[in-house]
RORO-999895 format. One record per atom (N, C-alpha, C): x, y, z. Coordinates in steps of 0.05 Angstrom, whole numbers, plus 5000, padded with zeros to 4 digits. Layout:
! RORO-999895
XYZ/...
//
This chain:
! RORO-999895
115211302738/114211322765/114711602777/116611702765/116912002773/114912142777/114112112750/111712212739/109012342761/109512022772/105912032795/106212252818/104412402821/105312602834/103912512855/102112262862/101712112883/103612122899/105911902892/108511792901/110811812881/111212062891/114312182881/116611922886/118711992867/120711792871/122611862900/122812112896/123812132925/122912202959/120612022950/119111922979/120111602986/120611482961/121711252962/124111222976/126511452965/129211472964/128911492997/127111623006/127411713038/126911583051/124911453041/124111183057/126410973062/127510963038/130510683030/132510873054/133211043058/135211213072/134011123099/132211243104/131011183136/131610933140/131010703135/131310453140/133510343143/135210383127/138110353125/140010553158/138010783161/139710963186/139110753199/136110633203/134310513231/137510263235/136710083210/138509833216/140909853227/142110063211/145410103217/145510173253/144210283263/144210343288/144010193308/141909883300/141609613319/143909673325/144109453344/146909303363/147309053343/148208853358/150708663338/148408453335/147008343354/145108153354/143308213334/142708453326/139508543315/140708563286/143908553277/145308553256/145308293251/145708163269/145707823267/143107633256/141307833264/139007743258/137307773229/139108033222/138208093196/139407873180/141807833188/143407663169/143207373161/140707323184/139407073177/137807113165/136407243173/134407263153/133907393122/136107443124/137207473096/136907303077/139107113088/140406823087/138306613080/136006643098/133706543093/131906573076/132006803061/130106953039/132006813013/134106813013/135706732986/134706442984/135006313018/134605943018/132705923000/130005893010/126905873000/126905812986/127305982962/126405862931/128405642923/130805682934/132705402920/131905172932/130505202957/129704932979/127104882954/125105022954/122304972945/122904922913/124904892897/124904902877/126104612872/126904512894/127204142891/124603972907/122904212921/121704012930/118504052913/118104242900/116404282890/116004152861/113304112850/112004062823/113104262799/114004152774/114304342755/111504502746/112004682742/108904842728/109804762705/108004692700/106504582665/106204812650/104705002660/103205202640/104005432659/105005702654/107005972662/103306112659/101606132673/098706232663/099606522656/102206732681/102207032670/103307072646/104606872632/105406912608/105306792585/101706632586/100506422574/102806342551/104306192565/106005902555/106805692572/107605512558/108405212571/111705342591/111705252614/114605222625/116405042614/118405132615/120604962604/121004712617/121904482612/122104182627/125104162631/125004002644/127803902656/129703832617/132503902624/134003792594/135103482593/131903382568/132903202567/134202962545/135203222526/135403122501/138103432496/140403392483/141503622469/143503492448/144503642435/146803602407/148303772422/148803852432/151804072439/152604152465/154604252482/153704392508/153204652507/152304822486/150905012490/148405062487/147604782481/144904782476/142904592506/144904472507/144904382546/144704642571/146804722559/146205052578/144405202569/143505262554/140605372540/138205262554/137804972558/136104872567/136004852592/138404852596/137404892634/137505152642/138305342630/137805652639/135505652633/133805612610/130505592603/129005482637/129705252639/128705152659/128705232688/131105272694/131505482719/130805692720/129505842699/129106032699/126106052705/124905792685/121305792693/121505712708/122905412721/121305392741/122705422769/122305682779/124205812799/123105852823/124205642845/121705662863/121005922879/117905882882/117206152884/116706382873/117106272841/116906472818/114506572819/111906402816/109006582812/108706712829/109506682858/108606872880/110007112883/113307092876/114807352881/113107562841/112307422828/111807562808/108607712818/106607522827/104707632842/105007862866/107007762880/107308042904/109108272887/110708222864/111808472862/109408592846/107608512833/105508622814/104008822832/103508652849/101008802875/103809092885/105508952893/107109182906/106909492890/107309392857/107609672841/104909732840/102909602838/099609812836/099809882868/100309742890/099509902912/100310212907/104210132902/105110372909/104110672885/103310452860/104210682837/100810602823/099910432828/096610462825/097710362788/099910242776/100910232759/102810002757/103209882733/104409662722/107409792704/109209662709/111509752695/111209832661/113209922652/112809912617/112709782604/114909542612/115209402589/112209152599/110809132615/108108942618/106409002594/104908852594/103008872567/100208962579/100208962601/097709102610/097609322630/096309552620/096309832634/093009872654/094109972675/091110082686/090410312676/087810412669/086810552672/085110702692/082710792692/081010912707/079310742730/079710732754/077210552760/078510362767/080910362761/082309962765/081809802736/081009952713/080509752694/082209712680/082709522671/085509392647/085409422623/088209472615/087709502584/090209292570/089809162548/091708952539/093309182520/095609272518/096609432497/098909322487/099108982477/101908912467/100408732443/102708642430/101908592401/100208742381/101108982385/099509292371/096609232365/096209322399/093709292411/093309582408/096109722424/095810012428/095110202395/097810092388/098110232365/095410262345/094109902341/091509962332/089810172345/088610152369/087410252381/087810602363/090110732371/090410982365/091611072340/090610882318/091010922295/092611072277/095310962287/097711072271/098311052250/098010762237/098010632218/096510512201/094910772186/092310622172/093410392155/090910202149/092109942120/091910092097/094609992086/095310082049/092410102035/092410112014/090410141995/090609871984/093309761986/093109441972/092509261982/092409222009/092509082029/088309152037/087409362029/084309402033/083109222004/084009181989/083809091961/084408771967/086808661985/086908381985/085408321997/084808432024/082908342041/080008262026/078908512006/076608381992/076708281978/078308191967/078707921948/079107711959/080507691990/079507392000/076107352006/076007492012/072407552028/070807512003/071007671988/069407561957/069607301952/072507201951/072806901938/072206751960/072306761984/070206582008/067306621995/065806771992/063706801983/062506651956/064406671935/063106611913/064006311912/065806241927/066105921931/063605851942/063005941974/061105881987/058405771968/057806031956/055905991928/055405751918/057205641908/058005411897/056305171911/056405171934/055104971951/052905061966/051705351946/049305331966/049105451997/051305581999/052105722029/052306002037/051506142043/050906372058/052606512070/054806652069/057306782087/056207052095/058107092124/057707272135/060507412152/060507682157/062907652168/062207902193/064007882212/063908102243/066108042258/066008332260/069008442286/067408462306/068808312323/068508512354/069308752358/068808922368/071309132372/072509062404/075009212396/077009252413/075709352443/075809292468/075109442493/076009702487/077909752484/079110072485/077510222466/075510162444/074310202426/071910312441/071310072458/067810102473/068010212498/070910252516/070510402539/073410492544/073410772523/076110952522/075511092543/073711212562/073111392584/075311272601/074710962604/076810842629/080610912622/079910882593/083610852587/085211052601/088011052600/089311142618/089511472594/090111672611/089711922602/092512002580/094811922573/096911792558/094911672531/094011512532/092511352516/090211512496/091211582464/088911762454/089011652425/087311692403/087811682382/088411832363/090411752352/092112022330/090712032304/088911772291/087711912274/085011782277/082011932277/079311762278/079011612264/079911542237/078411282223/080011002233/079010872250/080910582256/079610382232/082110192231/082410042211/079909982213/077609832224/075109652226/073909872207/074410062208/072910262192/073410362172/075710302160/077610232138/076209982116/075709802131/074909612115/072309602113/071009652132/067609672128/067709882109/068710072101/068010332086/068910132064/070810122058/071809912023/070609742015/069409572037/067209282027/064309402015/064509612041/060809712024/061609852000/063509951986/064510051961/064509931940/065609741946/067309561932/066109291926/064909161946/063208921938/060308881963/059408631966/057308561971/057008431992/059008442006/059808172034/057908232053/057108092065/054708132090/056508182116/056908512122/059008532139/056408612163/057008482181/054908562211/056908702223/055509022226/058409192247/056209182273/058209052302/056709062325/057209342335/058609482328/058809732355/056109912362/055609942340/052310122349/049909962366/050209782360/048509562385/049109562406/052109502403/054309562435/054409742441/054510012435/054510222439/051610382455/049310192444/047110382454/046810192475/047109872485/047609672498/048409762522/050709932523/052410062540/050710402554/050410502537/047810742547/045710542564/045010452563/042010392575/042810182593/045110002592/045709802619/045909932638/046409772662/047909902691/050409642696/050209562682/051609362683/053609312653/056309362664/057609312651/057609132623/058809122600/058708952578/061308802568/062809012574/065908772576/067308762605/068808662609/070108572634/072408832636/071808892664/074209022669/077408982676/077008632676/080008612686/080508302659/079308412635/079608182623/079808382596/079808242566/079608372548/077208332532/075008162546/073308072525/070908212540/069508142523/065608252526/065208062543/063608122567/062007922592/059307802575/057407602579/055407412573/053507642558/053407902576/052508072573/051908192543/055608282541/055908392517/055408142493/056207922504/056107782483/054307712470/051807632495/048307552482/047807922458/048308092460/048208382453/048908222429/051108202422/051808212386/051007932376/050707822394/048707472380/045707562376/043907692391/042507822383/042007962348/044408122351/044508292329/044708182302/047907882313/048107722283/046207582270/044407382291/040707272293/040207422277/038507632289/036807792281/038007852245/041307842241/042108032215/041007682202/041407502192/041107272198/038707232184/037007192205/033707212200/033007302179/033807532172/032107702156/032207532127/034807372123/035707222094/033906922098/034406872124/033506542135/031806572157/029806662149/026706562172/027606292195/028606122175/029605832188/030405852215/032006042215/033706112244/032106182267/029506382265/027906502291/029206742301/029006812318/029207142329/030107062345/032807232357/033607202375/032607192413/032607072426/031606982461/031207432458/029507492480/029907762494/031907662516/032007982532/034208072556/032007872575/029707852572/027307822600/027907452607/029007332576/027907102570/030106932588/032407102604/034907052616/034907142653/035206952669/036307072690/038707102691/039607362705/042207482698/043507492726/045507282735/046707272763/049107412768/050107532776/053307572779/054607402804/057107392800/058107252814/061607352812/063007232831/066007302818/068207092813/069207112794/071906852788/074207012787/076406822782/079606812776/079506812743/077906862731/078706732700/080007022686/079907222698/080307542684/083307532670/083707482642/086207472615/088207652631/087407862638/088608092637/089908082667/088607962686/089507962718/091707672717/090807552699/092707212704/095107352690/095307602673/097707562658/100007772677/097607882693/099508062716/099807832744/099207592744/098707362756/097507572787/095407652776/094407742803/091707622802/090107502782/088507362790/086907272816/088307062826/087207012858/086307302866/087007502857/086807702882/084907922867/084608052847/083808122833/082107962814/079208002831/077207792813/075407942793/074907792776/073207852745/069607752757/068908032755/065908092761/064007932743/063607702743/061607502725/058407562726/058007612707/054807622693/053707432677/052607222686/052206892686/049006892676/048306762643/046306852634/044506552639/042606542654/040906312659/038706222645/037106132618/035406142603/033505992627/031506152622/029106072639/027105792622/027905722603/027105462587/028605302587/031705372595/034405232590/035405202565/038205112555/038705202545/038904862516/037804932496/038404612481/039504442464/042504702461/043904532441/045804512470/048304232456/049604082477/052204022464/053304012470/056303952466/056703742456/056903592440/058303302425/061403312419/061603062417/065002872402/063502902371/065502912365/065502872334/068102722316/068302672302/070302492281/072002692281/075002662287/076902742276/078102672264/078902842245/081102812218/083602972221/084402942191/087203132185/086203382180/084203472169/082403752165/083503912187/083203782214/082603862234/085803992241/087803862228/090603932242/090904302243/092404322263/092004712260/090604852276/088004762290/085804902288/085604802318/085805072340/085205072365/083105002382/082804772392/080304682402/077304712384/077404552367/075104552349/072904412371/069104562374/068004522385/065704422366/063504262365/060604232360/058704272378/056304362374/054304332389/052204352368/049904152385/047104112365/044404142387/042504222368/040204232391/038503892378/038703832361/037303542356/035603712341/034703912336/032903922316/034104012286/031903822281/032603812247/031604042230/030004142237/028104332228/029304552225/032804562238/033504792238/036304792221/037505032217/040405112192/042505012210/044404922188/046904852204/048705102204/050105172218/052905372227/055705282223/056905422215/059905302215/060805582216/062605622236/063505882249/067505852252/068006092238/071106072246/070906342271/072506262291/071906362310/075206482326/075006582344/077406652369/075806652397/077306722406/076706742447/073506882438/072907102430/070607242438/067807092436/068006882416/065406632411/064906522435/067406502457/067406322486/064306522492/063206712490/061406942496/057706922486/059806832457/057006742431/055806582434/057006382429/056106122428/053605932446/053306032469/051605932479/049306122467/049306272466/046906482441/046006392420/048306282399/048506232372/047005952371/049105682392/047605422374/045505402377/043605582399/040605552404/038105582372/039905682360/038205762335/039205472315/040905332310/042205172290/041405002307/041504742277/041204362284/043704262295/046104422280/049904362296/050304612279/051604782298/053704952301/056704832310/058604852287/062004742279/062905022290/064705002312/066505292307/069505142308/071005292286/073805332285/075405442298/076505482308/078205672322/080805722316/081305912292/083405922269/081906182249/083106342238/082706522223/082706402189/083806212185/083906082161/081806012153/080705902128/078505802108/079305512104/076605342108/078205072121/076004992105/075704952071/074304872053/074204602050/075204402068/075404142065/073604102089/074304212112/072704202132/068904262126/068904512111/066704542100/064304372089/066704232075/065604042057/064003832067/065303782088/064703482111/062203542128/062303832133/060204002152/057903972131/057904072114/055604192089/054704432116/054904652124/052504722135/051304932108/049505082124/047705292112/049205542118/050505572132/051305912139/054205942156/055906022136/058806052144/058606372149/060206362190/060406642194/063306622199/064806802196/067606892203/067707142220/067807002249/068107232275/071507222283/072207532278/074207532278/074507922296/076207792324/076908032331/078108352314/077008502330/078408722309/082008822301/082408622326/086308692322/087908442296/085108272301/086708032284/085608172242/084908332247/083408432215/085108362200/088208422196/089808442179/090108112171/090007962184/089707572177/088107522155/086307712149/085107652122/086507762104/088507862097/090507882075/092007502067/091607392083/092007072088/091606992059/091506992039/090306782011/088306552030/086506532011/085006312014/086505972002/085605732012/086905472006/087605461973/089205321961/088405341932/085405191927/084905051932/082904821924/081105091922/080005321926/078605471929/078205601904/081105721889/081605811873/081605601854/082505441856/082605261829/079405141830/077405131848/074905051839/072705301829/073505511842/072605771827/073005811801/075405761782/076705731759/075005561738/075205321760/073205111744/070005191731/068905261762/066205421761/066205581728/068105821732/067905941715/068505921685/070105751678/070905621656/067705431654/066205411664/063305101650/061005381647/061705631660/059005831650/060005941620/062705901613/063906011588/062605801569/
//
């Protein structure tokens, strides 16, 4: 904070001094008064913290709150649990975490160090924890062994796929900080140009045959010619915007193998509304949300839209795998999808099942060849953010390898 030559630290110090002369100077009454109200600032949260609801879900630090203790083996594991608990659920906790958040961007236009999200330019957010940053500024290119495992899972997804007649495909999103470094904070640079996504696209087209769709040059020229934003400024993901952009691109990459599919909708074929919400990743985790709203670009198909959401049979396949979704348009006439997916599909997807009979998405980085099996579709894509890349060093299931083996032992 020193740093900001906005608000020096010792404008602070003078301010804390002045206040302290003002008070000391009251008379006895106006001392008396402070001292209630003191008294009263400590009360609050202990009062509101018996009379209030436990939070279930901590949204700035997307996890569950701890519950009352009601189970232990030891008493240090009793005091463990209730320090857990007192600690989440502390009354008044989201709001004093919300006003001190607001307090440090008022004063410092900035979020502490150890937070996981930095402002940049403009008010825009950046996620820099779980070597978000570090990716970003490419300190640590991948080994040479680790570019080698990665295409050997991706191959052996593929030549299994084969096996049944299936089609693979694979795409990164890129990183925001990737698609709008102008905003990042001026601290924030890259130490070496080749980032990993570029690491591996360069090895695959070397090395083997995988149908890799790179979106940035679509997003990139997407971004020249909008006026309107493509990812969210107070979130980490691509807006409807960016997202119809690389569903577009995957379609269209798509098509060219399977006519079946059709061409992707145009920009014209959409009314495009904005509006504003609370949903912004990046503002709930500074719990400023309520206050700090995420600029929505709401894509309206002027035909509407005709695949729909269904229930489907669950199994044990399924154990693992974060909100598994279906959707179908009823027509038969068209390819099935089975998509392993993350948060950024929440974007796709209404793009994607419009072309498929049922579109399966996973939500799990793993190869779920049992699941496959049950699906049969026509065309396995693996959309996978660009920070999560290194998950494909993962081995594939055995059943994969040991039916590949098989395969190859009956052409001998």
């Amino acid at each position: 904070q020193m740093k900001k030559r906005e608000y020096p630290i010792w404008m602070s110090i003078c301010l804390f001094i002045v206040l302290m002369l003002v008070f000391s100077s009251k008379k006895q009454n106006s001392q008396l008064f402070f001292s209630v109200a003191f008294l009263l600032v400590l009360l609050i949260p202990s009062v509101s913290f018996f009379v209030k609801e436990d939070n279930i879900r901590l949204e700035s630090e997307k996890r569950l709150g701890a519950g009352k203790p009601l189970a232990w083996n030891s008493t240090k594991e009793l005091k463990k649990q209730t320090d857990d608990y007192l600690q989440d659920q502390f009354g008044g906790r989201q709001e004093l975490i919300t006003g001190w958040n607001i307090l440090k961007i008022l004063a410092y236009n900035q979020t502490t160090g150890a937070t996981a999200v930095k402002f940049g330019k403009d008010d825009w957010m950046f996620y820099t924890a779980e070597g978000v940053l570090e990716l970003y500024e490419n300190k640590t290119p991948i080994p040479e062994d680790s570019l080698r495992i990665i295409c050997n899972v991706l191959e052996e997804r593929r030549e299994w796929l084969k096996l049944y007649g299936i089609d693979y495909y694979v795409t990164f999103p890129p990183l925001k900080h990737t698609m709008y470094p102008e905003f990042l904070p001026a601290r924030i640079r890259k130490r070496n140009k080749e980032s990993r996504q570029d690491q591996v696209l360069a090895y695959l087209k070397k090395h083997s045959s995988i149908k890799v769709i790179d979106l940035r040059p679509v997003l990139f020229e997407a971004k020249k010619k909008e006026k309107l934003p493509i990812y969210y400024s107070c979130d980490s993901h691509w807006n409807l915007l960016g997202g119809w952009y690389s569903s577009k691109e995957i379609i269209n990459r798509i098509n060219a193998d399977h006519p079946e599919v059709g061409r992707s909708k145009e920009r014209n074929d959409f009314e495009w509304v904005e509006s504003m919400s609370t949903e912004g990743d990046l503002a709930k985790l500074l719990a400023i949300n309520k206050y700090y709203l995420r600029p929505e670009i709401v894509s309206i198909p002027k035909s509407g839209y005709l695949a729909k959401s269904i229930d489907f049979e669950w199994n044990d396949s399924y154990e693992g795998i974060y909100e598994p979704m279906v959707q179908e348009t009823g027509d038969t006439t068209k390819l099935k999808l089975l998509m392993n997916r993350d948060s950024f599909t929440n974007f796709l997807s209404p793009f994607m099942s419009e072309h498929f009979e049922r579109s399966t998405y996973l939500w799990t980085p793993l190869f779920c060849p049992n699941i496959i099996k049950a699906e049969q579709p026509d065309i396995v894509l693996t959309e996978m953010m660009e920070r999560f890349i290194m998950d494909l060093t993962i081995e594939n299931p055995p059943l994969v390898k040991q039916e590949l083996a098989r395969a190859k032992q009956r052409k001998k």
